[in-house]
KEDOTOR-418452 format. One line per 10 residues: number of its first residue (from 1); their letters; for each residue x, y, z of N, C-alpha, C. Coordinates in pm, 1 decimal, always signed. Last residue first. Example, Ala and Ser with C-alpha at 12.3 -4.5 7.8 and 13.67 -1.06 7.14 Angstrom:
BEGIN
2	SA	+1285.0 -225.0 +708.0 +1367.0 -106.0 +714.0 +1290.0 +3.0 +787.0 | +1319.0 -569.0 +780.0 +1230.0 -450.0 +780.0 +1320.0 -330.0 +780.0
END
This chain:
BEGIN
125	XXXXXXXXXX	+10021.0 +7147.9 +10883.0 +9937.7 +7109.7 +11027.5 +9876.0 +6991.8 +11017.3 | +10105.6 +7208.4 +10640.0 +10131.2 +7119.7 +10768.0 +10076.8 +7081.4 +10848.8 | +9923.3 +7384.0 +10537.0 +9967.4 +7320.4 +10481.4 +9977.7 +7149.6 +10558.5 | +10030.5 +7620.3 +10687.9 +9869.8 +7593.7 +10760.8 +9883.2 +7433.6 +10690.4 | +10278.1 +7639.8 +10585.0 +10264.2 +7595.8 +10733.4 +10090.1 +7570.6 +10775.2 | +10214.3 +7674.3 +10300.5 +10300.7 +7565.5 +10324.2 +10264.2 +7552.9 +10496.2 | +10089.8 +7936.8 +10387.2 +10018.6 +7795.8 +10356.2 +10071.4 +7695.0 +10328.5 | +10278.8 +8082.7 +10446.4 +10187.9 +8077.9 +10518.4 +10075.2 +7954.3 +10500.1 | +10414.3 +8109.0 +10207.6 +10524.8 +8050.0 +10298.4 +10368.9 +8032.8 +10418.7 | +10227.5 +8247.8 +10023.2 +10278.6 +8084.5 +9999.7 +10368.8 +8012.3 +10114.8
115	XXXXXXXXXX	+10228.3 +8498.4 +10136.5 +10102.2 +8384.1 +10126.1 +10176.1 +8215.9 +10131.1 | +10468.1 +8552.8 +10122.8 +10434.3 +8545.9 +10224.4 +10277.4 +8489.3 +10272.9 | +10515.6 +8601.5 +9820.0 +10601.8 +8515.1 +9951.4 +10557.8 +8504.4 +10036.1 | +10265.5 +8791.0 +9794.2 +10244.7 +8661.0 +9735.0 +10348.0 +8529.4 +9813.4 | +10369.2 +9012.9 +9936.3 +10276.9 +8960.0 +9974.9 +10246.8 +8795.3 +9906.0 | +10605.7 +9064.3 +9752.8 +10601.7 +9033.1 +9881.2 +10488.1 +8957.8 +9974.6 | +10433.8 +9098.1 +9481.9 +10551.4 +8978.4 +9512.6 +10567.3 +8945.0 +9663.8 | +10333.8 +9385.9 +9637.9 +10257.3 +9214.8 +9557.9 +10298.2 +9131.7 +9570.2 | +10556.8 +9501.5 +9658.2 +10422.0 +9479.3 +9774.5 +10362.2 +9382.4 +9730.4 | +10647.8 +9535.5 +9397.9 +10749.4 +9477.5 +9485.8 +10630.2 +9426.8 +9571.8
105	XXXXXXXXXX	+10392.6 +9651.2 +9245.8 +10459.8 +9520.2 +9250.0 +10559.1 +9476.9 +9343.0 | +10403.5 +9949.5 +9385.9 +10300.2 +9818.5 +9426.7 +10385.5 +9674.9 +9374.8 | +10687.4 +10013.9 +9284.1 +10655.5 +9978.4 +9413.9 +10500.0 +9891.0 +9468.9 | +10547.2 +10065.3 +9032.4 +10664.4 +9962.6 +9065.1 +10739.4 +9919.9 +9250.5 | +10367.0 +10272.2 +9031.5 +10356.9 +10091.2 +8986.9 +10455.9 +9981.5 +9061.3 | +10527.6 +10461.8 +9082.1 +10426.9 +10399.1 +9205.9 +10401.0 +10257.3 +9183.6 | +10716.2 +10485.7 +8880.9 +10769.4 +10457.4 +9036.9 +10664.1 +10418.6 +9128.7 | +10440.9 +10513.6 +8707.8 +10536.5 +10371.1 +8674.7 +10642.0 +10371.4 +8796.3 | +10358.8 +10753.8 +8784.7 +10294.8 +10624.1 +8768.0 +10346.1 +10501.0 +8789.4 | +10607.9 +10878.2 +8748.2 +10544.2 +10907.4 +8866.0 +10441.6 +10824.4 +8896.9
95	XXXXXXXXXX	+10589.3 +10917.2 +8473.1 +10700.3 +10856.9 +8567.0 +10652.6 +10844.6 +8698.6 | +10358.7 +11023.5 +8386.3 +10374.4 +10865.9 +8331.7 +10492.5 +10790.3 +8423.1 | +10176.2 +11197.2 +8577.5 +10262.3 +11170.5 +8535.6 +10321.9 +11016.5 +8477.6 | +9852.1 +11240.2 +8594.9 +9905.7 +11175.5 +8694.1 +10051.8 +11163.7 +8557.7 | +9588.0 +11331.4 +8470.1 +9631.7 +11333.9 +8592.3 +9770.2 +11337.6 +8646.6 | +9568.8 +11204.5 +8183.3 +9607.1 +11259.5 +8225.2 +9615.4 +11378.5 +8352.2 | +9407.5 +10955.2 +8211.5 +9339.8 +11106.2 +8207.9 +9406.5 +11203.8 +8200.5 | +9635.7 +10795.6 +8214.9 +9557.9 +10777.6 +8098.8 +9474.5 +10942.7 +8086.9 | +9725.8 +10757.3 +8477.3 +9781.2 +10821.0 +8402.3 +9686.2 +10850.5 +8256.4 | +9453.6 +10712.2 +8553.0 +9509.8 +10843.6 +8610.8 +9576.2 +10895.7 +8566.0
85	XXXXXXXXXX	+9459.8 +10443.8 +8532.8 +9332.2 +10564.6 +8515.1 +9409.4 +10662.9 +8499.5 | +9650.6 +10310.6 +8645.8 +9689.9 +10394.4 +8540.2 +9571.1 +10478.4 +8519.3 | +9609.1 +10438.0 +8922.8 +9685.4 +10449.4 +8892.1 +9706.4 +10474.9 +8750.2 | +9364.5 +10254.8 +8934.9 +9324.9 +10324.5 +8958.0 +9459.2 +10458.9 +8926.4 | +9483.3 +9982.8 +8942.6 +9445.2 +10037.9 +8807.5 +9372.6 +10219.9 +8868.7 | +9642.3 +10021.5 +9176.5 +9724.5 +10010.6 +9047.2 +9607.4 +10011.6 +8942.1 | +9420.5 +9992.3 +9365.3 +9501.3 +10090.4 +9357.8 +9543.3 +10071.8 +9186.3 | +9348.7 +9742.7 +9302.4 +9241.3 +9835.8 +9282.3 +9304.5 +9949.2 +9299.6 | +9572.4 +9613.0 +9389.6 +9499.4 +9532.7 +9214.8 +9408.9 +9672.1 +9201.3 | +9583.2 +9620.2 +9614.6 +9643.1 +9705.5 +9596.5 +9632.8 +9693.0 +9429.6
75	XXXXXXXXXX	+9303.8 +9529.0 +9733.2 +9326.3 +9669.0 +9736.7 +9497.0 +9744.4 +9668.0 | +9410.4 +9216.9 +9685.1 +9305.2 +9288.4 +9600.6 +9304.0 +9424.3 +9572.1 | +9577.7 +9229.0 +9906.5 +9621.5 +9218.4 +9720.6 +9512.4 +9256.8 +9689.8 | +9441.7 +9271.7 +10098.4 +9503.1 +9354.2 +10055.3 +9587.4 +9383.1 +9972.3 | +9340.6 +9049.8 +10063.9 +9239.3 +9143.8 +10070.9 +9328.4 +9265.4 +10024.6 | +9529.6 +8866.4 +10135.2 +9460.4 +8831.3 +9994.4 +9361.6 +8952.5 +9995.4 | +9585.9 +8898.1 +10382.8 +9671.3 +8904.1 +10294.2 +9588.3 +8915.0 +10172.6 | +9326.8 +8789.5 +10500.0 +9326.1 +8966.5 +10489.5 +9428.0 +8985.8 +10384.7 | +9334.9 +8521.1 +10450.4 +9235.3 +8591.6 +10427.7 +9298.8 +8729.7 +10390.6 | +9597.9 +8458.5 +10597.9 +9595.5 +8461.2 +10468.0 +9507.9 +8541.0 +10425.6
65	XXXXXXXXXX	+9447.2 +8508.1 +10892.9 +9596.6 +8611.1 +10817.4 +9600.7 +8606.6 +10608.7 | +9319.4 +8298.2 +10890.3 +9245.2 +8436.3 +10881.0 +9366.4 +8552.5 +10803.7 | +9504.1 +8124.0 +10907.8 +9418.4 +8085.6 +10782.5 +9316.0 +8264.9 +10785.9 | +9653.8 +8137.9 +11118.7 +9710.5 +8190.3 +10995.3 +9621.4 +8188.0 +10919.6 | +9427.5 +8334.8 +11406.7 +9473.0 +8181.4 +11327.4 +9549.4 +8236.2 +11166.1 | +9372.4 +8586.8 +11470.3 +9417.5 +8468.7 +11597.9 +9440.9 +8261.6 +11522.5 | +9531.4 +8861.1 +11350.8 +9406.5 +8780.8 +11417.8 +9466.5 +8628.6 +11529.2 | +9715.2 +9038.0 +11351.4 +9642.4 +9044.6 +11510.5 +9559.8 +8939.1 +11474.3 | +9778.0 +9039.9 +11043.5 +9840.8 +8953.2 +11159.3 +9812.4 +9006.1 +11309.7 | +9508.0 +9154.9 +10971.1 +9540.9 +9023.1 +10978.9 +9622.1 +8957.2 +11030.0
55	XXXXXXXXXX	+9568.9 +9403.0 +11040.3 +9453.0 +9349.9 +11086.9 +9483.0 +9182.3 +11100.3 | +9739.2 +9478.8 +10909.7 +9790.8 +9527.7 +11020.3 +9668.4 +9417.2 +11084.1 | +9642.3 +9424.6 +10615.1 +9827.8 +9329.3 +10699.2 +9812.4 +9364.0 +10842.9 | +9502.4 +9599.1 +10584.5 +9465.7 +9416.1 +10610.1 +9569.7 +9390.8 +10650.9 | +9622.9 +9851.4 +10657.7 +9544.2 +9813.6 +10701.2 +9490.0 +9614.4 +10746.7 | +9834.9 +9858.2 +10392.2 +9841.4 +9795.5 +10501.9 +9754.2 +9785.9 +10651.1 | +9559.8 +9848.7 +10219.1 +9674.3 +9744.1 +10209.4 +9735.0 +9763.1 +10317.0 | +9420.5 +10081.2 +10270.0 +9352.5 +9969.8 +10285.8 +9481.0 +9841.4 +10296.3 | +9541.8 +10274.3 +10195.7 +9501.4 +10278.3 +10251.0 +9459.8 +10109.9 +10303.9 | +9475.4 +10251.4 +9887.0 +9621.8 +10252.8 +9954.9 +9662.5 +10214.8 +10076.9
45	XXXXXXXXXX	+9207.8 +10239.7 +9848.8 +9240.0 +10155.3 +9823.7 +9378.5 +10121.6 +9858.8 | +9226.7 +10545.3 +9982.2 +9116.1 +10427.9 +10065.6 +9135.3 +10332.5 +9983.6 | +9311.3 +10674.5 +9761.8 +9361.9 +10705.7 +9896.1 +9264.0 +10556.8 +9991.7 | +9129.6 +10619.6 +9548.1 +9285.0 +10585.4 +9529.3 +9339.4 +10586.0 +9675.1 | +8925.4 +10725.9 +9579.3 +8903.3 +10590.4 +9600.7 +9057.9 +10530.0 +9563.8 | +8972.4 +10949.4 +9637.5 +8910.1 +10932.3 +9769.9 +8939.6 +10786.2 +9714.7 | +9028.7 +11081.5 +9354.0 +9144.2 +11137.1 +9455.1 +9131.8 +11014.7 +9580.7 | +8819.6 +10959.1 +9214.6 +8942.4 +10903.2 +9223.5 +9022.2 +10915.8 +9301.2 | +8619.2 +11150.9 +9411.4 +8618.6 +11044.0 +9300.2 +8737.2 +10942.5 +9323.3 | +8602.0 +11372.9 +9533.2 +8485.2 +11262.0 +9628.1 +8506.0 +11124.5 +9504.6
35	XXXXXXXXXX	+8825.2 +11541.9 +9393.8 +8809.3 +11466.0 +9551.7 +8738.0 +11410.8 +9603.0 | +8784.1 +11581.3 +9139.6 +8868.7 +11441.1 +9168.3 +8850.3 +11432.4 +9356.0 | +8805.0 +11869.8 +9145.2 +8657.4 +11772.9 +9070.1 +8676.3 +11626.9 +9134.5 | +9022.2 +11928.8 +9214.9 +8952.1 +11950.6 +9326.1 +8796.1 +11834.1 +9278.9 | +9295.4 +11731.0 +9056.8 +9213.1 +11885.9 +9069.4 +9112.0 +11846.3 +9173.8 | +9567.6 +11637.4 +9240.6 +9455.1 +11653.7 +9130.8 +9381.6 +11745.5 +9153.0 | +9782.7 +11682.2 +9421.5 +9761.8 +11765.7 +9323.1 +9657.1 +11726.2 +9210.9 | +9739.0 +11528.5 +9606.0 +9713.2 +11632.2 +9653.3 +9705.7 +11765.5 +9525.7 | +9817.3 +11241.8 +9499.6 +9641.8 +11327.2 +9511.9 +9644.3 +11432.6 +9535.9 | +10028.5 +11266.9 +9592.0 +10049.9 +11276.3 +9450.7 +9907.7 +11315.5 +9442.4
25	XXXXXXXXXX	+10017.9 +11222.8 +9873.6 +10093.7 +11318.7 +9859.0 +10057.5 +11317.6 +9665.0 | +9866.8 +10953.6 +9876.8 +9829.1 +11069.7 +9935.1 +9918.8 +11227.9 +9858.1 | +10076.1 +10822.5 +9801.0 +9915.7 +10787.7 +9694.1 +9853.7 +10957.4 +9762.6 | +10287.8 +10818.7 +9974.2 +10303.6 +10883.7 +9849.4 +10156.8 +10871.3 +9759.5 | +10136.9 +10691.9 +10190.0 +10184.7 +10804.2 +10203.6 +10210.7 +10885.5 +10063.2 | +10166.1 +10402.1 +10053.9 +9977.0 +10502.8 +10069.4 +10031.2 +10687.6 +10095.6 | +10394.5 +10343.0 +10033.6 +10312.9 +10363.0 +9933.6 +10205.0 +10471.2 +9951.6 | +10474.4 +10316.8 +10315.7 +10548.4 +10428.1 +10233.3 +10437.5 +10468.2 +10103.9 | +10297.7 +10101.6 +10409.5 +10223.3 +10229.0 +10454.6 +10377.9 +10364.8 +10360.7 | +10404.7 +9924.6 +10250.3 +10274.2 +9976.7 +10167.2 +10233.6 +10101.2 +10268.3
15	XXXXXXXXXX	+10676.8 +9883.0 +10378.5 +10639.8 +9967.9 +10238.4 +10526.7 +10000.2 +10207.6 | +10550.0 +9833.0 +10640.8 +10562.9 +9952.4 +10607.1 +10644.5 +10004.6 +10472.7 | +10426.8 +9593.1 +10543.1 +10347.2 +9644.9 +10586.1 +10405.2 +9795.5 +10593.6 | +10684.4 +9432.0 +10460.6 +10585.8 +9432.0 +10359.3 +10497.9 +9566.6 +10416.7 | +10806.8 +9387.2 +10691.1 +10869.4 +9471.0 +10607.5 +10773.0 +9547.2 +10473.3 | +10668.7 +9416.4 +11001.0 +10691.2 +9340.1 +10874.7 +10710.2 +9405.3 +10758.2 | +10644.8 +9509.5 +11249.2 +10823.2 +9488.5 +11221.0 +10808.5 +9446.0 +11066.9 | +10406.7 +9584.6 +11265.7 +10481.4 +9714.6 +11223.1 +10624.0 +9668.6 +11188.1 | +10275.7 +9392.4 +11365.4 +10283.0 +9368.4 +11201.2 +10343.2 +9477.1 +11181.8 | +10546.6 +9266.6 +11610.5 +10431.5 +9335.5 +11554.8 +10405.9 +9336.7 +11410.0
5	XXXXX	+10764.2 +9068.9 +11633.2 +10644.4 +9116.3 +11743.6 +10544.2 +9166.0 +11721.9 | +10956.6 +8866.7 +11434.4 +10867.2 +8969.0 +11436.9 +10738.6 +8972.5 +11553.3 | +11317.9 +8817.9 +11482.8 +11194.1 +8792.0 +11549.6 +11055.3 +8877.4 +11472.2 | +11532.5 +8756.7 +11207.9 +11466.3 +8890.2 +11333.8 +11334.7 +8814.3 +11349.9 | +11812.1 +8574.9 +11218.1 +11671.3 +8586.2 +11184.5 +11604.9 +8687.5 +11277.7
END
C-alpha cells in the first residue's frame, strides 16, 4: 500500500492536472473570438479540478475534503459540457472530444471512489 504525503501522490489529482494541461493545449487553437469566452471558461473549469483536490486534502477534517471533492466534480460536469459545446460549434474535433471526455470520466469515477471510501470513514466515527 503506498502511503500518501501529499495531494500530489494522489493519482486522481495528477490525471486531472494531465487533463487541464491538454484543455489548455486544445484552446490554443480556437479562434481568438473564444478567448474571454469558452477558451477562459474551459481553462478555469479544468483548472479548477485539481485545484479542489489540492485544496481539500490540506484541509483539516475529511468532511471538508469531501466538500472540495464534490466541487471539483462539479468543475469537471462544467468542463465536459463545455467540451461538447465545442464539439457541437464546431471548434473542437469529435475525437479529440471524446479522448478528453473520456478521461474526465475516468476523474469522475475516481473521484466518486474516493468520495464513498471517505464517507464510509467520516461514516464511522
Amino acid at each position: 500500500m503506498t502511503y500518501i504525503r501529499s495531494y500530489r501522490d494522489l493519482k486522481v489529482w495528477q490525471k486531472s492536472m494531465d487533463l487541464t494541461v491538454r484543455t489548455y493545449e486544445v484552446t490554443k487553437g480556437f479562434p481568438s473570438a473564444e478567448r474571454y469566452g469558452l477558451t477562459s471558461q474551459m481553462r478555469r473549469a479544468a483548472a479548477s479540478v485539481p485545484a479542489n483536490i489540492a485544496e481539500g486534502r490540506e484541509r483539516r477534517s475529511t468532511r471538508e475534503f469531501l466538500q472540495f471533492l464534490g466541487i471539483a466534480r462539479g468543475s469537471l460536469a462544467e468542463l465536459e459540457t463545455f467540451l461538447t459545446l465545442s464539439e457541437r460549434l464546431g471548434l473542437l474535433q469529435s475525437e479529440t472530444g471524446n479522448r478528453l471526455l473520456g478521461e474526465s470520466a475516468e476523474i469522475n469515477r475516481m473521484l466518486e471512489s474516493m468520495m464513498r471510501a471517505l464517507e464510509r470513514k467520516v461514516d464511522s466515527v
